[in-house]
N, CA, C and O atoms as a GROMACS GRO file, in nm:
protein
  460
    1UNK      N    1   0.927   0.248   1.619
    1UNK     CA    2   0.832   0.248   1.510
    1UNK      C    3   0.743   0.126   1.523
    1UNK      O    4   0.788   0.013   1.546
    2UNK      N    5   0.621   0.153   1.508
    2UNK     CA    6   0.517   0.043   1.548
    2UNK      C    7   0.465   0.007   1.353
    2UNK      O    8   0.475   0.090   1.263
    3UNK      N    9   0.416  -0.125   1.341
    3UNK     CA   10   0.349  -0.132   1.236
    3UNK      C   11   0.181  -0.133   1.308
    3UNK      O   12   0.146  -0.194   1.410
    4UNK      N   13   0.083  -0.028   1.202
    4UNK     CA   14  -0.040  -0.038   1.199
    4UNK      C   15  -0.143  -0.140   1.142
    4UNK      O   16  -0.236  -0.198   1.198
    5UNK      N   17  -0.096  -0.146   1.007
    5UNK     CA   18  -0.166  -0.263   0.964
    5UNK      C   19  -0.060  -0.335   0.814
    5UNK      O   20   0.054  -0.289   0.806
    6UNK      N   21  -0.090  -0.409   0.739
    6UNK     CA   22  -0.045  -0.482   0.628
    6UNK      C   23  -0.124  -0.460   0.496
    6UNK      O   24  -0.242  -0.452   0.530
    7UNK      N   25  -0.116  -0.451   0.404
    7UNK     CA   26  -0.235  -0.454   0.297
    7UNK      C   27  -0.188  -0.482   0.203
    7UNK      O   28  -0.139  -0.392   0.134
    8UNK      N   29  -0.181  -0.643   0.151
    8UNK     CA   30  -0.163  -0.656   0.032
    8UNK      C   31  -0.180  -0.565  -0.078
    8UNK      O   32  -0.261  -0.475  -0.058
    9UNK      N   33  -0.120  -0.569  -0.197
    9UNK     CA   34  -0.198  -0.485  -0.298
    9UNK      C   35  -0.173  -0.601  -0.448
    9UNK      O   36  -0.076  -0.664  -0.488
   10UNK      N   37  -0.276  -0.589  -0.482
   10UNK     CA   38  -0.330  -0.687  -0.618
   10UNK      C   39  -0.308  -0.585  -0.749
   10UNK      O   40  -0.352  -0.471  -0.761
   11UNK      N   41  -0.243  -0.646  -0.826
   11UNK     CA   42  -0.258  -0.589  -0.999
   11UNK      C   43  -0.349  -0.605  -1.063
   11UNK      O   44  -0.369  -0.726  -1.071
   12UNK      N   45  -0.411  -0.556  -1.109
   12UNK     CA   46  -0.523  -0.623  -1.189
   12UNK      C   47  -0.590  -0.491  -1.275
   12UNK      O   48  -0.585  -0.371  -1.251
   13UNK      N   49  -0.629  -0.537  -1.342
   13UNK     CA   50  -0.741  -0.372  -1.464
   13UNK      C   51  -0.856  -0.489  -1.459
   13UNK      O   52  -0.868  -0.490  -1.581
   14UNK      N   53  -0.942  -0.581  -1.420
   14UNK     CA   54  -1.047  -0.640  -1.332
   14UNK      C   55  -1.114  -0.525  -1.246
   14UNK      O   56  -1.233  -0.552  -1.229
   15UNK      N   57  -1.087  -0.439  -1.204
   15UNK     CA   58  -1.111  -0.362  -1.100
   15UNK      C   59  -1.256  -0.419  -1.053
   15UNK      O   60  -1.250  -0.532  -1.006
   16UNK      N   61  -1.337  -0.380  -1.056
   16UNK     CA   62  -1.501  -0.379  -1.101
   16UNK      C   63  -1.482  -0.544  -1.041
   16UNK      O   64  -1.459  -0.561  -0.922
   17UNK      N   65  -1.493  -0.657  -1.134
   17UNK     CA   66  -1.485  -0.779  -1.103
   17UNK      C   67  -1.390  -0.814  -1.012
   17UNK      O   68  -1.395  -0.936  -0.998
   18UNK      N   69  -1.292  -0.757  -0.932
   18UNK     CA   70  -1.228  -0.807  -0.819
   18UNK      C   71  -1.307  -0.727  -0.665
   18UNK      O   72  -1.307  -0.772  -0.550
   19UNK      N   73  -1.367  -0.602  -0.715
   19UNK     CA   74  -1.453  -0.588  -0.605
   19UNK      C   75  -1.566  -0.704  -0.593
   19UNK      O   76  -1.567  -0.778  -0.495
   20UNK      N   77  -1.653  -0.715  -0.687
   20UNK     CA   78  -1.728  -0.847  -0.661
   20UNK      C   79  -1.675  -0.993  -0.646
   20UNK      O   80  -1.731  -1.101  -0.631
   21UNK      N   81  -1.610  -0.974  -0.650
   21UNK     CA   82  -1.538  -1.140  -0.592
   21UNK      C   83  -1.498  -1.132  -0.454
   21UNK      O   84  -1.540  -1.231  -0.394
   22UNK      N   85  -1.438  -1.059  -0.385
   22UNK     CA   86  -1.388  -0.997  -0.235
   22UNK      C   87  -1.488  -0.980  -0.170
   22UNK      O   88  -1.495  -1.025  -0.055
   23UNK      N   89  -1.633  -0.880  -0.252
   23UNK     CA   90  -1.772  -0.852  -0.190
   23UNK      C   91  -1.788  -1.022  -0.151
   23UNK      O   92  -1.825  -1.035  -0.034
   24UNK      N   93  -1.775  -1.108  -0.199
   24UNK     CA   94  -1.829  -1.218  -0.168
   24UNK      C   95  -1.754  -1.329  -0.023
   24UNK      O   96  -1.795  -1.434   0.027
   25UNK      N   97  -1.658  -1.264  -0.001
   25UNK     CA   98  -1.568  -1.287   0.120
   25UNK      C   99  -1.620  -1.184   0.225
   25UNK      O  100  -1.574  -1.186   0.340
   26UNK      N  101  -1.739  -1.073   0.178
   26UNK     CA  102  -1.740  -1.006   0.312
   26UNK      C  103  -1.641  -0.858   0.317
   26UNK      O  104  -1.629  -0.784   0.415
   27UNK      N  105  -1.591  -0.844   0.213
   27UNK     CA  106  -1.553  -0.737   0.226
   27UNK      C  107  -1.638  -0.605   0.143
   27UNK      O  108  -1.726  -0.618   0.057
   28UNK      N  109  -1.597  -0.509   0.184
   28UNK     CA  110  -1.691  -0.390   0.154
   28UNK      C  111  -1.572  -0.273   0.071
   28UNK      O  112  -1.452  -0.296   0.082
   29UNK      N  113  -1.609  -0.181   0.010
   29UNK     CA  114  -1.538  -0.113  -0.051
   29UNK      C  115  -1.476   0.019   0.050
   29UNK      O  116  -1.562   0.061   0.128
   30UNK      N  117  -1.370   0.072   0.057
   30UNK     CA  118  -1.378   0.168   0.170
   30UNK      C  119  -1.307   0.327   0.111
   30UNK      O  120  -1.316   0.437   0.165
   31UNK      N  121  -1.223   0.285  -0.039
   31UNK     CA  122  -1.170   0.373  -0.096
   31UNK      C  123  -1.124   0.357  -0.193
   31UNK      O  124  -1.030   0.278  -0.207
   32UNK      N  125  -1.182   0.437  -0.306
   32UNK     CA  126  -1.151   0.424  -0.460
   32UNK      C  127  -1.102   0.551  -0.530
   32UNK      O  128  -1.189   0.631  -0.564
   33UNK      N  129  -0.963   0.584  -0.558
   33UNK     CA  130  -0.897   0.673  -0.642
   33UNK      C  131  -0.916   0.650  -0.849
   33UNK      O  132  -0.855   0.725  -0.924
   34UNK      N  133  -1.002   0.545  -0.900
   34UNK     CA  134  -0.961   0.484  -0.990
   34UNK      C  135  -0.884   0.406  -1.044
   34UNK      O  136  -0.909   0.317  -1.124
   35UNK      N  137  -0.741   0.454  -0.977
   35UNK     CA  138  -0.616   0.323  -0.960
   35UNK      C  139  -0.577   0.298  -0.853
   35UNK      O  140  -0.458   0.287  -0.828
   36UNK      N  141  -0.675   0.284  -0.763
   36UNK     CA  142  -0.667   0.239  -0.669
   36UNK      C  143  -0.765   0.184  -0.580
   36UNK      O  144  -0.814   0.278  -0.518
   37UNK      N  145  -0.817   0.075  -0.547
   37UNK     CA  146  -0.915   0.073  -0.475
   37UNK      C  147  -0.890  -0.029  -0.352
   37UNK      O  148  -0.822  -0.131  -0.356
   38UNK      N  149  -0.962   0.025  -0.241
   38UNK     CA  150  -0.956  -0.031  -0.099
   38UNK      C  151  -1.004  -0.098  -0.057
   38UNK      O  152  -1.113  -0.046  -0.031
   39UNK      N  153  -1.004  -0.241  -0.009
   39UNK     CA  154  -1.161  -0.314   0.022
   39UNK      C  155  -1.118  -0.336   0.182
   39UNK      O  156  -1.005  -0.322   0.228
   40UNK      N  157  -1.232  -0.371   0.250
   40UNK     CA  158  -1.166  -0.351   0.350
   40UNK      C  159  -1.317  -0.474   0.457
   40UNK      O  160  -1.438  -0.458   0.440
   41UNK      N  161  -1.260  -0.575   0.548
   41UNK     CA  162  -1.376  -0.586   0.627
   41UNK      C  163  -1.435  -0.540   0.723
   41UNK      O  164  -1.373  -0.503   0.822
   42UNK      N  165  -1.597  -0.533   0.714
   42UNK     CA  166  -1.649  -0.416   0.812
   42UNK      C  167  -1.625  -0.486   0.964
   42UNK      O  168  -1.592  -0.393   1.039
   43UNK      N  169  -1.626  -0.555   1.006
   43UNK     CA  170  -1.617  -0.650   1.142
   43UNK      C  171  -1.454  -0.602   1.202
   43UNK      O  172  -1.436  -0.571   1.320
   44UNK      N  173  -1.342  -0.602   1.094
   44UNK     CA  174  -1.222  -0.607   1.120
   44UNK      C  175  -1.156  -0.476   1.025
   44UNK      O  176  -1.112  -0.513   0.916
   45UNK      N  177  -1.146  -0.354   1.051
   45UNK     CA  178  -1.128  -0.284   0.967
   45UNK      C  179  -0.988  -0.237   0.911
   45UNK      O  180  -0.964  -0.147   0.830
   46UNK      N  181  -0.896  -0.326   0.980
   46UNK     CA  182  -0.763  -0.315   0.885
   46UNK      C  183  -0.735  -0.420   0.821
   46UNK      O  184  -0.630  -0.426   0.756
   47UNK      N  185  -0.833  -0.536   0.826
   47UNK     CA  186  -0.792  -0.679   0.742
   47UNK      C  187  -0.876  -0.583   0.566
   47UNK      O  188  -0.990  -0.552   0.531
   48UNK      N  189  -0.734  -0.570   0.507
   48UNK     CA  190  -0.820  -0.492   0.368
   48UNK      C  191  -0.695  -0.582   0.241
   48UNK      O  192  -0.598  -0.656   0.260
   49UNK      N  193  -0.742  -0.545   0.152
   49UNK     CA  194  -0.682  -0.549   0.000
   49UNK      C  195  -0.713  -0.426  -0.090
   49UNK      O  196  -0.815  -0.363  -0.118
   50UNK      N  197  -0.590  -0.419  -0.121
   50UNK     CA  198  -0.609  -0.329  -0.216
   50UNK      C  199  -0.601  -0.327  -0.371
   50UNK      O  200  -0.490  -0.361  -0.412
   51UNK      N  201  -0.688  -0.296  -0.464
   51UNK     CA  202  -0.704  -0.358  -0.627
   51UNK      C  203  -0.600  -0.254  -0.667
   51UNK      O  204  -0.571  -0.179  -0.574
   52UNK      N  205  -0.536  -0.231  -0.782
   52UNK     CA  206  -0.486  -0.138  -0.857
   52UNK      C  207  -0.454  -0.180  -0.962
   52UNK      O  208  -0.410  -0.294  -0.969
   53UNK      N  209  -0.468  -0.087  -1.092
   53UNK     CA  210  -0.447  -0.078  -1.246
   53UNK      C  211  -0.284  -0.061  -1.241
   53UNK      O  212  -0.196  -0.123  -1.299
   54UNK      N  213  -0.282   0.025  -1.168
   54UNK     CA  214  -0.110   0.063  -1.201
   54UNK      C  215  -0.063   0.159  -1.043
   54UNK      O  216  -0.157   0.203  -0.976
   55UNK      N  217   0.052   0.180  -1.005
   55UNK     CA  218   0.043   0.313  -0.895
   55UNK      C  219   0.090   0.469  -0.967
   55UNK      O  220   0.200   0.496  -1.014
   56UNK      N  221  -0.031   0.556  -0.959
   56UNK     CA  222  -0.016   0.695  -1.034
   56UNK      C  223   0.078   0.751  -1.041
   56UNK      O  224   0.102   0.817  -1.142
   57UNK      N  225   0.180   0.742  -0.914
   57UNK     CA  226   0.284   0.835  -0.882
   57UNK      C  227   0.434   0.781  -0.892
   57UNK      O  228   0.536   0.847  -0.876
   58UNK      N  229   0.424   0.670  -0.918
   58UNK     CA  230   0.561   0.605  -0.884
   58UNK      C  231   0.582   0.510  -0.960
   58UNK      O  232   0.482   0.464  -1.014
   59UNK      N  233   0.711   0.447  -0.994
   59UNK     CA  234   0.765   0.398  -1.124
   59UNK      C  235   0.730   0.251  -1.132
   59UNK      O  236   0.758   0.188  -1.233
   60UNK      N  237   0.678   0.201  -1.040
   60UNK     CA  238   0.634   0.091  -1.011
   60UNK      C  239   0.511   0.056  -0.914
   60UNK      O  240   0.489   0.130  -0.818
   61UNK      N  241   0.423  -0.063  -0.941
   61UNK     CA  242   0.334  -0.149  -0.838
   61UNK      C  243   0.388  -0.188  -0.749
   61UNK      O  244   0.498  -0.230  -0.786
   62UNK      N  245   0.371  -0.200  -0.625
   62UNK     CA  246   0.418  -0.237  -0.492
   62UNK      C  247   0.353  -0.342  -0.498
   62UNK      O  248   0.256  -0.342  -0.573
   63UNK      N  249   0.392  -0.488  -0.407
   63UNK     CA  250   0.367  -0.602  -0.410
   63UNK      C  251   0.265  -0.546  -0.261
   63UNK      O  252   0.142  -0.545  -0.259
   64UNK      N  253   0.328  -0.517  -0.182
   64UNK     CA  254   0.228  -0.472  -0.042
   64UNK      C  255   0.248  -0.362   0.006
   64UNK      O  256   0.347  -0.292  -0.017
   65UNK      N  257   0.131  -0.327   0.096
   65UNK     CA  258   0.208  -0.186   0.170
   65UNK      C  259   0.125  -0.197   0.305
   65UNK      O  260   0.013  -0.232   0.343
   66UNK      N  261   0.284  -0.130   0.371
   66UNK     CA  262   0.304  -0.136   0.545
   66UNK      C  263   0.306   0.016   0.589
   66UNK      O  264   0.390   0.102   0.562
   67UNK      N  265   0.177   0.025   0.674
   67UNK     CA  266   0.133   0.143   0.749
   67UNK      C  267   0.214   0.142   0.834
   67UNK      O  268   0.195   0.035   0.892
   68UNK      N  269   0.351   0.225   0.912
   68UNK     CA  270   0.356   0.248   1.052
   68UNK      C  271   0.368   0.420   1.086
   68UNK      O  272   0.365   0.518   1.011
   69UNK      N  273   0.381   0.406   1.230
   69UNK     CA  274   0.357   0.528   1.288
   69UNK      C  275   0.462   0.637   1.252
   69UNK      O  276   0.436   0.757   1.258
   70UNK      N  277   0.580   0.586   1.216
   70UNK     CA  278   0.681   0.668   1.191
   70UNK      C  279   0.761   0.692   1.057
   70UNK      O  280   0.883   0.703   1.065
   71UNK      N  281   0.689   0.701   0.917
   71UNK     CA  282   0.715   0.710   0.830
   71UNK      C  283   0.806   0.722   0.822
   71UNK      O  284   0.862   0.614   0.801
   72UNK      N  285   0.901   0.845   0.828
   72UNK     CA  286   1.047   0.912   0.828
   72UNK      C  287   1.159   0.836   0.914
   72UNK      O  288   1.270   0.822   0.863
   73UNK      N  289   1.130   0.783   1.054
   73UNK     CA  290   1.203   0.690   1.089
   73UNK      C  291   1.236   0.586   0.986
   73UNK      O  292   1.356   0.571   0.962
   74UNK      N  293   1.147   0.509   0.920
   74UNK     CA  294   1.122   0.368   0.856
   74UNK      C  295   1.207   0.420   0.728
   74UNK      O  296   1.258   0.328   0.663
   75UNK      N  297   1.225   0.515   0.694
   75UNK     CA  298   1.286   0.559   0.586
   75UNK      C  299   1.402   0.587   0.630
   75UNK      O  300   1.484   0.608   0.540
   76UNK      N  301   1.428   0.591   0.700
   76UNK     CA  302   1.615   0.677   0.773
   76UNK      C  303   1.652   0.505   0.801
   76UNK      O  304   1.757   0.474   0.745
   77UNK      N  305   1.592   0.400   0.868
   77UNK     CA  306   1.639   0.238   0.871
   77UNK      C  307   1.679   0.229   0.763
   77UNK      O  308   1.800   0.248   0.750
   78UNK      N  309   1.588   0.192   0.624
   78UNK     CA  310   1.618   0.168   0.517
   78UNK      C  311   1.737   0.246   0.400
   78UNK      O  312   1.788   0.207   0.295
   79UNK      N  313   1.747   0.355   0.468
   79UNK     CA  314   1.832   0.430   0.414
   79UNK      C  315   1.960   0.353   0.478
   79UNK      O  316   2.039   0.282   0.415
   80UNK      N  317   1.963   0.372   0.574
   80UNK     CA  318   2.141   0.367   0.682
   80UNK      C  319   2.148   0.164   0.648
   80UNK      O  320   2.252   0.099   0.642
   81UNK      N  321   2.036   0.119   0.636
   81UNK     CA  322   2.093  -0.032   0.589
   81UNK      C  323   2.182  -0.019   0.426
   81UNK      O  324   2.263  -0.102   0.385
   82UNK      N  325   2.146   0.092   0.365
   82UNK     CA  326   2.190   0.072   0.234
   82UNK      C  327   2.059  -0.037   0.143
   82UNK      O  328   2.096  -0.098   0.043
   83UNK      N  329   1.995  -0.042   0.164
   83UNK     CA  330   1.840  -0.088   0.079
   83UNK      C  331   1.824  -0.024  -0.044
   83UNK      O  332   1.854   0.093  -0.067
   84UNK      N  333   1.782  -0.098  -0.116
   84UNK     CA  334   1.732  -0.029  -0.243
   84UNK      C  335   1.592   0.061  -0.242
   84UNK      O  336   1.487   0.000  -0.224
   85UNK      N  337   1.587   0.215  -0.263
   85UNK     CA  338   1.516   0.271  -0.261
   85UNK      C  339   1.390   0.260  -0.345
   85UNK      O  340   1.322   0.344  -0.285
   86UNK      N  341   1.332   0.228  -0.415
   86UNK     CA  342   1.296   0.197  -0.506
   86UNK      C  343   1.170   0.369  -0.579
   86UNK      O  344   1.178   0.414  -0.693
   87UNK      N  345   1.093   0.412  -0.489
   87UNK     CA  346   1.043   0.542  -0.460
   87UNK      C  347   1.093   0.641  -0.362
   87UNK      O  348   1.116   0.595  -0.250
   88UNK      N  349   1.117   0.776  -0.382
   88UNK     CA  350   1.140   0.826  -0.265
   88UNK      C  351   1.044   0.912  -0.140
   88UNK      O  352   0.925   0.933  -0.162
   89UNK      N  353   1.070   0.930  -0.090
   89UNK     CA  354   1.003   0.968   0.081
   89UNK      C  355   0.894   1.093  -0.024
   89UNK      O  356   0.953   1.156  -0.112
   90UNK      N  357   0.793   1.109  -0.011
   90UNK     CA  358   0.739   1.214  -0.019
   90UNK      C  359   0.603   1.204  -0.014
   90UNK      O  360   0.535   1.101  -0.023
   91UNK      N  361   0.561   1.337   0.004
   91UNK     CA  362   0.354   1.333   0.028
   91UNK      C  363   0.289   1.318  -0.054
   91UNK      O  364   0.306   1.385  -0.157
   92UNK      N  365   0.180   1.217  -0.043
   92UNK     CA  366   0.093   1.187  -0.145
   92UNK      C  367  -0.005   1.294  -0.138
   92UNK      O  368  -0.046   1.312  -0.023
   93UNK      N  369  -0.058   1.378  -0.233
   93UNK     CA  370  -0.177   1.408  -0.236
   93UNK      C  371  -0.348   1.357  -0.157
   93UNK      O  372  -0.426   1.421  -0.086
   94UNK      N  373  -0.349   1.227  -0.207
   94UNK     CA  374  -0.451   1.146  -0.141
   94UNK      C  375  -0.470   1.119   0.032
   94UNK      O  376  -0.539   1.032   0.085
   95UNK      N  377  -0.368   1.244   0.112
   95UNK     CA  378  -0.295   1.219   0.252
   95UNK      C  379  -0.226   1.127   0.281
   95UNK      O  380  -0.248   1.078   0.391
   96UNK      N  381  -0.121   1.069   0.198
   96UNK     CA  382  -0.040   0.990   0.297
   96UNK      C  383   0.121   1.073   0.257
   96UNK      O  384   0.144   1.170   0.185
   97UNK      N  385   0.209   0.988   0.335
   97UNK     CA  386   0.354   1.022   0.329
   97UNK      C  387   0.435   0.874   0.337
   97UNK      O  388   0.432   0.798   0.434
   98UNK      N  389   0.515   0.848   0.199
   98UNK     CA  390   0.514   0.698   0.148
   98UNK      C  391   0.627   0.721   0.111
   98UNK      O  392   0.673   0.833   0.092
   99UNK      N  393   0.707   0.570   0.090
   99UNK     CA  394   0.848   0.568  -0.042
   99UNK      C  395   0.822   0.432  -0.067
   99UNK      O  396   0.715   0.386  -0.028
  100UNK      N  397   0.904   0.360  -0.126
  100UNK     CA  398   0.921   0.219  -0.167
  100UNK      C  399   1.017   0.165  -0.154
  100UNK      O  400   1.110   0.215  -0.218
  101UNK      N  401   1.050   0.041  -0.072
  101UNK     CA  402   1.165  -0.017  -0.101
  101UNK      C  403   1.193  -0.166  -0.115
  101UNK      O  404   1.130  -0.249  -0.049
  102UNK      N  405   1.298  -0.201  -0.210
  102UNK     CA  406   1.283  -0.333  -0.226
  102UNK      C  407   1.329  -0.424  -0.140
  102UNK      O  408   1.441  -0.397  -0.097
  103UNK      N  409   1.263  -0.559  -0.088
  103UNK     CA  410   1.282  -0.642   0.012
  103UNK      C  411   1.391  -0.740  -0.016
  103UNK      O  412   1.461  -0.726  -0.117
  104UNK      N  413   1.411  -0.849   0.077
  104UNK     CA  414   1.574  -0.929  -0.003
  104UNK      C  415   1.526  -1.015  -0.125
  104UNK      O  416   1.603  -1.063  -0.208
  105UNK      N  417   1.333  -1.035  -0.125
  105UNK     CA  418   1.343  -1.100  -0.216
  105UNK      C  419   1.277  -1.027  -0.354
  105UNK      O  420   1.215  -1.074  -0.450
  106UNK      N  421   1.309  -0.928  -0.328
  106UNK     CA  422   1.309  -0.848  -0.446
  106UNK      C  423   1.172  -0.792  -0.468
  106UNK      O  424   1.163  -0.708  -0.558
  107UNK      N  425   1.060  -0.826  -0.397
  107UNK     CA  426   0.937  -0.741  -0.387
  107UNK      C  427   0.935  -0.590  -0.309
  107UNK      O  428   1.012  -0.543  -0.226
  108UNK      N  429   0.827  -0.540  -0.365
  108UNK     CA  430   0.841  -0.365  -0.350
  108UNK      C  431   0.695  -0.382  -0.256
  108UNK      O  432   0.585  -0.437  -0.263
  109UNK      N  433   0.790  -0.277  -0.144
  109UNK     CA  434   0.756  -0.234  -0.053
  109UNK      C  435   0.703  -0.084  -0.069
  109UNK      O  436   0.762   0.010  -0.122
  110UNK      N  437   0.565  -0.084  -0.004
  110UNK     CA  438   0.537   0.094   0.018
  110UNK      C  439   0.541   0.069   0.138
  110UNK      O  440   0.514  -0.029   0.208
  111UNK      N  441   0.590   0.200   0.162
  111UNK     CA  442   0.626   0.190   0.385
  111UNK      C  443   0.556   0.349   0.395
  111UNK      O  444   0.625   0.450   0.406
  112UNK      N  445   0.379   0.347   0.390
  112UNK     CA  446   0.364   0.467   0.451
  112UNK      C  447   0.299   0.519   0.623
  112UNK      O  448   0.289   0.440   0.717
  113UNK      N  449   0.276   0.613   0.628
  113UNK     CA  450   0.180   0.679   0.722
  113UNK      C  451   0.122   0.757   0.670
  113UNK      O  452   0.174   0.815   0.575
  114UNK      N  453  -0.047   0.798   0.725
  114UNK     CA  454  -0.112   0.925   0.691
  114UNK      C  455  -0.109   1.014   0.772
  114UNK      O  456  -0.123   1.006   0.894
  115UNK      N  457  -0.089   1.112   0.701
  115UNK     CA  458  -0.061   1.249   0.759
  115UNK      C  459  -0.190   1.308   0.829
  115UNK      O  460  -0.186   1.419   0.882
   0.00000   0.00000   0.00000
């Protein structure tokens, strides 16, 4: 299992005013669900952040989330370590395939791939 990229993700209901503050670092907008938005730099296009109000689908905000190639692998590790699940394995609407799990120091992990 390879990791693709990293993407913080930020809390905030700012939405609007955290895109213009980031715009000012150079980043550009690349994807907005309403509770969710993507910023991303055009030069470097996986150095991104992501804004969010809340996450739509799941019982909690993820502190970050880790793209790799093998979703279902990354989920069968975390499973067979005995990890705390925190979301489970399933398809997002928006194309991805995601779960959550919590790290040793207690931050929540999304571990997806897009489908």
């Amino acid at each position: 299992m390879a990791v693709r990229r990293v993407v913080p993700n930020i809390r905030s209901e700012a939405v609007r005013e955290s895109r213009e503050f980031y715009g000012l670092l150079g980043f550009e907008e690349v994807m907005n669900h309403g509770w969710i938005m993507t910023l991303a730099s055009p030069t470097v296009p996986a150095a991104q952040i992501s804004v969010m109000t809340g996450d739509k689908t799941a019982p909690v905000t993820p502190d970050l989330s880790v793209e790799v190639d093998d979703v279902d692998a990354a989920y069968e590790v975390m499973r067979e370590r005995g990890l705390e699940i925190v979301h489970p394995l399933q398809d997002e609407e928006w194309g991805v395939r995601r779960f959550f799990v919590r790290d040793p120091s207690g931050r929540v992990v999304n571990v997806l791939g897009h489908r």
